[in-house]
C-alpha positions as CSV (number, residue, x, y, z in Angstrom):
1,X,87.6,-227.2,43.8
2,X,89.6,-227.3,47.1
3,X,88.7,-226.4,51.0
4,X,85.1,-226.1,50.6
5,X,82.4,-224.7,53.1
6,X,80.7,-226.9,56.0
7,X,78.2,-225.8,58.4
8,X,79.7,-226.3,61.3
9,X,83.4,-225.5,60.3
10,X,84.6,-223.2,57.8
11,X,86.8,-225.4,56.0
12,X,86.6,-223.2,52.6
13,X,88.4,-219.9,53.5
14,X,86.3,-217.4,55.6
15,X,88.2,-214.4,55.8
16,X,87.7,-211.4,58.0
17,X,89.8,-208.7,57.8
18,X,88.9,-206.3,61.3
19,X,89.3,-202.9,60.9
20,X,88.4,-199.9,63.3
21,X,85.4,-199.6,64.7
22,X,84.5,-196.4,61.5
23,X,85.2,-199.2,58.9
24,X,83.1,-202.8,57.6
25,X,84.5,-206.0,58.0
26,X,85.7,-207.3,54.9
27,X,83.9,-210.5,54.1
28,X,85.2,-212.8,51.3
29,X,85.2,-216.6,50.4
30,X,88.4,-217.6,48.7
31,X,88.7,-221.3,46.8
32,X,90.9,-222.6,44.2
33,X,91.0,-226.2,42.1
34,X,93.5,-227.1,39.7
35,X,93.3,-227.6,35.6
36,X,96.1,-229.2,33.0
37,X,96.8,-228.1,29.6
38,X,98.1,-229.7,26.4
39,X,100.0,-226.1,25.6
40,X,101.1,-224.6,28.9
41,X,101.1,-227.6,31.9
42,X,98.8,-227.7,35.2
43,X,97.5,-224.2,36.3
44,X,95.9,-223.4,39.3
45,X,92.2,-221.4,38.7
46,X,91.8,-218.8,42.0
47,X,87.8,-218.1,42.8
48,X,87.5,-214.9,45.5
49,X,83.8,-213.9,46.2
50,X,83.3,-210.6,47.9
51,X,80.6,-209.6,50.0
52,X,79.4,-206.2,49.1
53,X,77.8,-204.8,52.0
54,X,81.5,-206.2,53.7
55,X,83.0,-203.2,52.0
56,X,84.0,-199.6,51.9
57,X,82.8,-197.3,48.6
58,X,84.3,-193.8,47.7
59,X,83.4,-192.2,45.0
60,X,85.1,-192.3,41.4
61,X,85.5,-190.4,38.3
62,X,81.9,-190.9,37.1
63,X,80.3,-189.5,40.4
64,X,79.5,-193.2,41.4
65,X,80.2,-195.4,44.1
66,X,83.1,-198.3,43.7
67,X,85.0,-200.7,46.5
68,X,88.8,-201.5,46.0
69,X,90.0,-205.0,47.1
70,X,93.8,-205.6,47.1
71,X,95.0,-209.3,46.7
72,X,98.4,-210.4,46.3
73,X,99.0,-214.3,46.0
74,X,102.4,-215.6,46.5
75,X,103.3,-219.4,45.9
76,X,106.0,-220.8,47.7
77,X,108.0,-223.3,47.9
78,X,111.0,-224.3,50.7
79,X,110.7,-220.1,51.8
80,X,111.9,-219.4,47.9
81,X,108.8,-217.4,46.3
82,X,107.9,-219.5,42.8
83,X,105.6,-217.0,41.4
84,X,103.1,-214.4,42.7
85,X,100.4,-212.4,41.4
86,X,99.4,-209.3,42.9
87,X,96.2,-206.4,41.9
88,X,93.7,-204.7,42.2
89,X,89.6,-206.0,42.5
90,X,87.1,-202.9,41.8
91,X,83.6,-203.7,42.7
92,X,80.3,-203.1,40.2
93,X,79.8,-199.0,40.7
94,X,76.8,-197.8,42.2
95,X,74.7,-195.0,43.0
96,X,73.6,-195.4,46.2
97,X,75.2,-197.6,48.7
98,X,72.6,-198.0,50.9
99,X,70.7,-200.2,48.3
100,X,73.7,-202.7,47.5
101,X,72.6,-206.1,47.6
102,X,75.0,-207.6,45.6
103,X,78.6,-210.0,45.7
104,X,81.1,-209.4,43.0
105,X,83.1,-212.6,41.9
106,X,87.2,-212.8,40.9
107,X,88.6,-215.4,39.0
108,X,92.4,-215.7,38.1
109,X,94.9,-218.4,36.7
110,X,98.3,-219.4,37.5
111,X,100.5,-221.3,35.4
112,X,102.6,-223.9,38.2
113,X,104.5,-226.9,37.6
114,X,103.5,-230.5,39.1
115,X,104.4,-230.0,43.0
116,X,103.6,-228.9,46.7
117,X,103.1,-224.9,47.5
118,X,102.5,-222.9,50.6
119,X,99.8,-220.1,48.5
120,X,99.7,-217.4,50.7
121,X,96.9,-214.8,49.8
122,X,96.6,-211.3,51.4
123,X,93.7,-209.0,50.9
124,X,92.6,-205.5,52.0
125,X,89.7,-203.1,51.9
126,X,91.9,-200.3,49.8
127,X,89.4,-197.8,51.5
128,X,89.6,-199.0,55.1
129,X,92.2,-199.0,57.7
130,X,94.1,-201.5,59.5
131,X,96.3,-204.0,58.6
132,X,95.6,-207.1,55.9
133,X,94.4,-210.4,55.7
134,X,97.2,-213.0,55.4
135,X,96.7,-216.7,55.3
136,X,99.0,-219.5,54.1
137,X,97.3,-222.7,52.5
138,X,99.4,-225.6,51.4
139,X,98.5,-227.1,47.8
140,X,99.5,-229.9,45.9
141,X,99.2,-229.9,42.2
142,X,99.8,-233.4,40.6
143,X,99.0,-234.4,36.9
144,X,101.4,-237.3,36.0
145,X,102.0,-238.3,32.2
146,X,101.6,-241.9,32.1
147,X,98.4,-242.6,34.2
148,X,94.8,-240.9,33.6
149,X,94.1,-238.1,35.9
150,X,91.0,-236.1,36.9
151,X,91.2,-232.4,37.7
152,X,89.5,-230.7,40.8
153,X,85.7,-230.8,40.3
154,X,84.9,-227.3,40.0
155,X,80.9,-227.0,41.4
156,X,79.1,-224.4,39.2
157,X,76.2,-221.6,39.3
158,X,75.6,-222.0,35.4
159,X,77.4,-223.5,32.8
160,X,76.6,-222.7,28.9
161,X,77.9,-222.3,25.1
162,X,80.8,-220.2,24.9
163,X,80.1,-216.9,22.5
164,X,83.6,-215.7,23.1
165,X,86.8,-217.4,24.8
166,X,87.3,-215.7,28.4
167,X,88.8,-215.9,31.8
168,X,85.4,-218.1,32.3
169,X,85.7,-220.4,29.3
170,X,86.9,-224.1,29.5
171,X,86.4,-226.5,26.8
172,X,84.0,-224.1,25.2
173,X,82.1,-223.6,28.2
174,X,82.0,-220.3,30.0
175,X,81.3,-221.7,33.6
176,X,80.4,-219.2,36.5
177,X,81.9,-220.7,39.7
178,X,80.0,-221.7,42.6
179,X,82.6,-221.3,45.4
180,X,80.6,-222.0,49.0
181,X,79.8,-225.6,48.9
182,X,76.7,-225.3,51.0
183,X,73.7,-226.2,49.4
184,X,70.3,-224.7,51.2
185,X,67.2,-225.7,51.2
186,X,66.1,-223.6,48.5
187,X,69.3,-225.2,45.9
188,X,67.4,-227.4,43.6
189,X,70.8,-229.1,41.7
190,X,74.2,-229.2,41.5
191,X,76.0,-228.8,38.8
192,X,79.8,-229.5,38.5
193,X,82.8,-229.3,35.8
194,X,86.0,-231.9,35.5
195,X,88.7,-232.6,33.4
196,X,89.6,-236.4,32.2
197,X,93.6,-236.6,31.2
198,X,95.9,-239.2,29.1
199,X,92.6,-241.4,28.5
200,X,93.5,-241.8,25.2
201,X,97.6,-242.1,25.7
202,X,96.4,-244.7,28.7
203,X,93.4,-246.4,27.5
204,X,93.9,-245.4,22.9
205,X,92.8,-243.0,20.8
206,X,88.4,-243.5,20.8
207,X,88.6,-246.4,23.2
208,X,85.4,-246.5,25.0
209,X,85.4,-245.7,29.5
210,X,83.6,-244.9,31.8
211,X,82.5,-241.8,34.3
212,X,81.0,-243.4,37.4
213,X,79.6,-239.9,38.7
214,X,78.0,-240.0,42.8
215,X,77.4,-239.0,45.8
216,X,78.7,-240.5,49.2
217,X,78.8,-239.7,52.6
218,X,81.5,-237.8,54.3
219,X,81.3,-240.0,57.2
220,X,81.5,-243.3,55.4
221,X,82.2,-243.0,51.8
222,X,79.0,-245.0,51.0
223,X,77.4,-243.8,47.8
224,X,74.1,-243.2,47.8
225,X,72.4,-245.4,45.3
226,X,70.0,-242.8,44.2
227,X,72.6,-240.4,43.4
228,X,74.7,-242.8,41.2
229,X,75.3,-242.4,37.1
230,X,77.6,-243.4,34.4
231,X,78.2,-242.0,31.6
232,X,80.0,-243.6,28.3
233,X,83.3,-241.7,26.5
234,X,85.5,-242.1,23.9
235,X,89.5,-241.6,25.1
236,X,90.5,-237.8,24.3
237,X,93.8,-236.0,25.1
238,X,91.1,-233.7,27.2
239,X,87.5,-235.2,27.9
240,X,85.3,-232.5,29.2
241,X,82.3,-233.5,31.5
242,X,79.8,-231.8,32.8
243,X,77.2,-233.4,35.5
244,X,74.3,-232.6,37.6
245,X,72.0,-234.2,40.5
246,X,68.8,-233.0,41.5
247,X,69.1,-232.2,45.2
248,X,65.5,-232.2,46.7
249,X,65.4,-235.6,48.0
250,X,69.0,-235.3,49.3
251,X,69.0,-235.2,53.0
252,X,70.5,-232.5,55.1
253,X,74.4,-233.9,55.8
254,X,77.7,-234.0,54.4
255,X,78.4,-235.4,51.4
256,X,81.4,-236.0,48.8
257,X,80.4,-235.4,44.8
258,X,82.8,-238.6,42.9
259,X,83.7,-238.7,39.8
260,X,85.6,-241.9,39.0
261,X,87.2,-243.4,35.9
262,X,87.1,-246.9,34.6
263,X,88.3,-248.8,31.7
264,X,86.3,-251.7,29.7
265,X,87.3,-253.9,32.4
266,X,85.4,-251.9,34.9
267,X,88.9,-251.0,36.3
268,X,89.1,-247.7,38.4
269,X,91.6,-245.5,36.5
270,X,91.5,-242.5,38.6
271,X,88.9,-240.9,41.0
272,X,88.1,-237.5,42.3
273,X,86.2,-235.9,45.3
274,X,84.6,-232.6,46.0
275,X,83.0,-231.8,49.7
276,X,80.2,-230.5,50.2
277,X,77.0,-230.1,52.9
278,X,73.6,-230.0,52.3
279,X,71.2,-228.5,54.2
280,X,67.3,-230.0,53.8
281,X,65.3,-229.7,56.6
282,X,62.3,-231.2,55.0
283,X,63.5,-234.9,54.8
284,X,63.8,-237.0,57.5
285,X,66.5,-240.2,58.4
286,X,63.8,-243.4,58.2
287,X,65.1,-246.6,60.5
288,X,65.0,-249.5,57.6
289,X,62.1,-251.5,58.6
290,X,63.3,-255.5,58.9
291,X,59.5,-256.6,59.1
292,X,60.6,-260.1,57.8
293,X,63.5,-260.3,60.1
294,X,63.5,-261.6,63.5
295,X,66.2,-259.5,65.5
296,X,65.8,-261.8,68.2
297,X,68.1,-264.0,65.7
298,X,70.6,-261.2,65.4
299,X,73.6,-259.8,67.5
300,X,71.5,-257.1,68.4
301,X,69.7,-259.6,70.8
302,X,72.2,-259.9,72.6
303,X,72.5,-256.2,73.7
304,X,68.9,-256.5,75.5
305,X,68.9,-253.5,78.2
306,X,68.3,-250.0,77.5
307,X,71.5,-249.2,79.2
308,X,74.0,-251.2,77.2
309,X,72.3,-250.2,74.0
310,X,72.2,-246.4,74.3
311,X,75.7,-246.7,75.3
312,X,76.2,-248.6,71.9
313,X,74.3,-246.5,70.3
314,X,76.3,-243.4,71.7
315,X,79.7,-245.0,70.7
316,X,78.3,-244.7,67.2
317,X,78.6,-241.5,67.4
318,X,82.2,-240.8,65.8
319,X,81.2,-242.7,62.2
320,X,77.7,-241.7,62.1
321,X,76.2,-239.6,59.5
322,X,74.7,-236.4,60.7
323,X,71.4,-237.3,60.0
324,X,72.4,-240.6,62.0
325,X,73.1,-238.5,64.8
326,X,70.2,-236.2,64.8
327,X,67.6,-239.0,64.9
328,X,69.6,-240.7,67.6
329,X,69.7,-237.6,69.8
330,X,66.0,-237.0,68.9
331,X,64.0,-240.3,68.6
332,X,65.1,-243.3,70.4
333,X,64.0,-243.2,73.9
334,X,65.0,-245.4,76.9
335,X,61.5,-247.2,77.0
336,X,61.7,-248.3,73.3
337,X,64.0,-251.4,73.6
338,X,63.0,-252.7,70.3
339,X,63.0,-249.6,68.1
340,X,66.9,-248.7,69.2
341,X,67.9,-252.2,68.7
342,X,66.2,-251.9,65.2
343,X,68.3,-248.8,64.2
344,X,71.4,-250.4,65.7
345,X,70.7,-253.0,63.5
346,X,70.0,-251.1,60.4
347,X,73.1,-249.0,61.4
348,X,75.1,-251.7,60.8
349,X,73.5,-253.3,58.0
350,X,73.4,-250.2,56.0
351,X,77.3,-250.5,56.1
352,X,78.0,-254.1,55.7
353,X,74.6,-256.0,54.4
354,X,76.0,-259.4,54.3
355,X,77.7,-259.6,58.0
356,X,76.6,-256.3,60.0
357,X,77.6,-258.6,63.1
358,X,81.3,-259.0,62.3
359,X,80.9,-254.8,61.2
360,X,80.1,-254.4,64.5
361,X,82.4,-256.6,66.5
362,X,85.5,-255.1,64.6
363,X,84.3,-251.3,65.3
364,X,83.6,-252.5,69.3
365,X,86.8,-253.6,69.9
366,X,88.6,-250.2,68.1
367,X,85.7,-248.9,70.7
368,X,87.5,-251.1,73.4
369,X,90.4,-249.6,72.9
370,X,89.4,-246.0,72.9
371,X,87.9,-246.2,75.8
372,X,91.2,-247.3,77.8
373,X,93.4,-245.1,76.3
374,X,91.4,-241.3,76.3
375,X,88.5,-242.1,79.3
376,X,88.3,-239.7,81.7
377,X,86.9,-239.6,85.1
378,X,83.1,-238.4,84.1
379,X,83.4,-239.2,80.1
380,X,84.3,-242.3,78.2
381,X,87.0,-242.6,75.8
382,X,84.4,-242.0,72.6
383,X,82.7,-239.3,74.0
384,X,86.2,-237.5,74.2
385,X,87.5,-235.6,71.5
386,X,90.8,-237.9,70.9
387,X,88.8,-240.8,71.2
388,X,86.4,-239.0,68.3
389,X,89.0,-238.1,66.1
390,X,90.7,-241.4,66.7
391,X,87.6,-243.8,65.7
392,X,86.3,-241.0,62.9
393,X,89.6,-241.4,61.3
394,X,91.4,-244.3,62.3
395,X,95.2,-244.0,64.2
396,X,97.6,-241.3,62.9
397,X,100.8,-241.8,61.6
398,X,102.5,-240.0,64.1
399,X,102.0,-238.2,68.0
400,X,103.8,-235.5,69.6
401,X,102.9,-235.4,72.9
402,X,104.5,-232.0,74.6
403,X,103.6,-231.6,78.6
404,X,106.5,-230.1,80.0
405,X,107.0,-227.0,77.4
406,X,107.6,-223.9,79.2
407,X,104.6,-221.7,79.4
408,X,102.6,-224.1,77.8
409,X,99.7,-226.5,78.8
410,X,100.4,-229.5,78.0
411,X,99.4,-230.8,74.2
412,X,99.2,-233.7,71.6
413,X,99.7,-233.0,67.6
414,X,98.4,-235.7,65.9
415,X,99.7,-235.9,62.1
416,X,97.5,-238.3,59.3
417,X,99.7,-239.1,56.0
418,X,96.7,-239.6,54.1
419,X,93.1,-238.5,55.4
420,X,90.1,-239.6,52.9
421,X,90.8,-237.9,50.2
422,X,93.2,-235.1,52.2
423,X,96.6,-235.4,52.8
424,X,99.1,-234.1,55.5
425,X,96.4,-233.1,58.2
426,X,97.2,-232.5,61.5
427,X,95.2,-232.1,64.9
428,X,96.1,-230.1,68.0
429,X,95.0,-231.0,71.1
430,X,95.8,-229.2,74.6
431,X,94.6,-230.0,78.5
432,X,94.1,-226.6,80.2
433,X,94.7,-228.9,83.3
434,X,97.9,-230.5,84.7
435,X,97.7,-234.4,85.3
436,X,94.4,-235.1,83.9
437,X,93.9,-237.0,80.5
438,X,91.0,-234.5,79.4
439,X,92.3,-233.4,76.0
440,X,90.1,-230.8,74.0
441,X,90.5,-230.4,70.2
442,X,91.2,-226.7,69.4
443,X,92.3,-226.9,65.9
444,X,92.8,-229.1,62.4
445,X,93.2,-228.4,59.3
446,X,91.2,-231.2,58.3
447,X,87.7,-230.4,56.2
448,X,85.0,-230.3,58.4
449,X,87.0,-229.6,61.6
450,X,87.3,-226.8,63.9
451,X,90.2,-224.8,62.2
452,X,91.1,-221.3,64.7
453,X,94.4,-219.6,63.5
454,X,94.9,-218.7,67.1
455,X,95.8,-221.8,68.5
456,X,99.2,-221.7,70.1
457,X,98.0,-218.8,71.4
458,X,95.3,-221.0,73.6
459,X,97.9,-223.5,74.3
460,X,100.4,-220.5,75.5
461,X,98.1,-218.3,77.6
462,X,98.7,-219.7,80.5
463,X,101.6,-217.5,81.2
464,X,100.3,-214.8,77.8
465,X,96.4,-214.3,79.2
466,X,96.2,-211.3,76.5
467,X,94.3,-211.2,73.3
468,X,97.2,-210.7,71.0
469,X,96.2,-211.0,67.5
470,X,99.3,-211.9,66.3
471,X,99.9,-215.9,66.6
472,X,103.2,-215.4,66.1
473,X,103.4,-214.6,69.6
474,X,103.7,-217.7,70.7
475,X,107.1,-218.6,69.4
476,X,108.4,-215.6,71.8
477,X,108.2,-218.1,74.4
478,X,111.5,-219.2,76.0
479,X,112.2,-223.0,75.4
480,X,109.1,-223.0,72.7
481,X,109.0,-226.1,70.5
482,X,105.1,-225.9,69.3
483,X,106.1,-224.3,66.0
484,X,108.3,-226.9,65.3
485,X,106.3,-229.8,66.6
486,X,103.8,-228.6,64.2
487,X,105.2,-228.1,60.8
488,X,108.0,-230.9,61.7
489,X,105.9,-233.7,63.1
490,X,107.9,-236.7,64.6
């Protein structure tokens, strides 16, 4: 299941729609993850979740109460519309809105070859006024023939027995969607759904694999060992598998669910990720307690003033885990040498157990580096938001730099081939300032990033100070390249 939810970023799609001030704002979560077929090829599954208080209700033919949503999805490719799907979404009927408590869930499925789509969805309130919802996502669907291959992991509210086949039903399974991927305090497990592919044209007919099925952190892909199974198959045209952790020891953070595939050989075959955050304010981050270790032995020791360890502490900033960073922020105190030098230490061996020192060294210099290139005259180069982005993620694949673009402030695109386990993601950054090398990050499409639609907007408005609500604006702009810059990087 793609673009999922985080806390601080709505990476899974939020959408308002803003009507007049006599109508609700129209409050829907739309997701999507991608299936193959032995009949019919790859399709794409479409989840839309509807609040529905978010909505207008007039009343129908039986004297009841009933919302209207309109959703058209078009899939594009090159500007040349592939397929599209467009209809109506009728909410539950009731008898008295002011006692609706409820969401109403849409699920569709669209047949599309192997490839790369622009899927632009529109929706409406029927019964409101005001213009539509429009917002273009770009999707890849890929399930070659001669490797194995692992559908999106579609995260679930139940899964059970089939009675009847249905728009719900996979494998025999009717499974109800679980679309936000933000997992509260009170969400005791989660369960998830994926497909395994050409095992047995890969691997043979009933030949024995495995599924390796985890969690990991988002920051640093390290599974977590108590969140680690596997699972023996026999090789299938399809293998079905359905999983499940118990969340109450998980820690609040962000997390990827893996599901990875390995032959006898304990060769990886294929792996899959899911996003998603956690939120579990009842367990705290523990510093590793190296009783038996003398740090004074370490290459901690060497980093023996409070100054020079908070600010080595603070450069860990970019890589660490949230919980990381909350106990950081909230526990180590400047008169507590030996307890910041202990979760430095643990920092690092947590990540590389058998030479934390060399871990450390090699992330120092990259730190080095940062610091020369983005510092600015009251912050250092890691505290920036390039020098962030830059150590979080490692050096793009390509910059355009723009500071001389009429009616612009000057700005950076930065452009990542490959991005964990995203692809194509760009970030924008813009200086509302002339000569200064203060660069603030105002939009990404990258999963857990800060993602605002009105972005060249912000980077236009020095000369356009209006709230237009139409980003298109920008490209109005004599001399304009930002468009360009942006969908062509260089």
């Amino acid at each position: 299941m793609k673009k999922p939810f985080l806390m601080l970023t709505l990476t899974c799609l939020l959408i308002t729609a803003f009507k007049p001030l006599f109508a609700k704002k129209l409050k829907a979560v739309f997701s999507y993850a991608a299936f193959n077929t032995l009949q019919d090829g790859p399709y794409l599954e479409t989840y839309l979740l509807v609040d529905g208080k978010s909505v207008n209700y007039v009343s129908n033919a039986e004297n009841l109460y009933q919302a209207v949503i309109e959703v058209t999805l078009i899939f594009k490719q090159n500007d040349s519309v592939i397929t599209f799907k467009k209809y109506e979404l009728n909410s539950p009927a009731a008898a008295d809105t002011s006692k609706i408590e409820f969401n109403f869930l849409d699920q569709q499925r669209v047949l599309l070859p192997n490839g790369t789509y622009d899927l632009e969805l529109t929706i409406s309130d029927k019964n409101a006024a005001g213009e539509p919802f429009t917002n273009v996502e770009r999707i890849t669907i890929d399930f070659p023939n001669d490797k194995i291959s692992i559908s999106d992991i579609q995260t679930a509210e139940s899964v059970k027995k089939a009675e009847k086949t249905g728009i719900l039903t996979k494998s025999g399974y009717d499974i109800i969607p679980y679309i936000i991927n933000y997992y509260p305090k009170n969400a005791e497990k989660i369960t998830f759904y994926a497909e395994i592919y050409n095992a047995a044209t890969i691997l043979g007919k009933d030949e024995a694999f495995l599924i390796n099925y985890y969690i990991e952190s988002w920051e640093n892909q390290m599974p977590l060992s108590q969140f680690n199974r596997m699972k023996r198959e026999t090789a299938r045209d399809v293998n079905a598998f359905i999983g499940e952790f118990v969340l109450k020891e998980l820690p609040t953070g962000n997390y990827n669910l893996v599901v990875s595939i390995k032959d006898k050989n304990n060769e990886t075959k294929s792996i899959g990720k899911l996003f998603f955050y956690r939120y579990n304010p009842d367990l705290n981050y523990a510093v590793q307690d190296f009783q038996n270790i003398d740090l004074s032995t370490t290459f901690v020791s060497q980093i023996n003033t409070p100054d020079s360890i908070i600010d080595c502490i603070n450069s860990l900033y970019p890589i660490s885990t949230e919980l990381e960073r909350v106990y950081a922020r909230n526990n180590l105190k400047r008169d507590n040498l030996k307890e910041m030098q202990k979760f430095f230490y643990g920092f690092w061996h947590s990540r590389d157990a058998l030479n934390p020192a060399n871990a450390w060294q090699a992330y120092a210099a990259e730190v080095q580096k940062v610091n020369k290139i983005y510092s600015t005259g009251n912050r250092k180069g890691y505290e920036t938001d390039r020098g962030r982005v830059y150590l979080q993620y490692g050096a793009p694949n390509s910059v355009t730099k723009s500071e001389f673009e009429p009616s612009a402030y000057p700005y950076e695109i930065w452009h990542y081939y490959s991005l964990r386990n995203q692809s194509n993601r760009k970030f924008v950054f813009y200086s509302h300032e002339f000569a200064t090398n203060d660069y603030e990050l105002i939009h990404s499409d990258a999963l857990g990033e800060i993602n605002d639609p009105r972005w060249q907007i912000k980077i236009h408005k020095r000369d356009t100070p209006t709230h237009s609500l139409d980003p298109e604006d920008a490209e109005k702009h004599w001399g304009g390249r930002i468009h360009d810059n942006y969908k062509y990087p260089r």
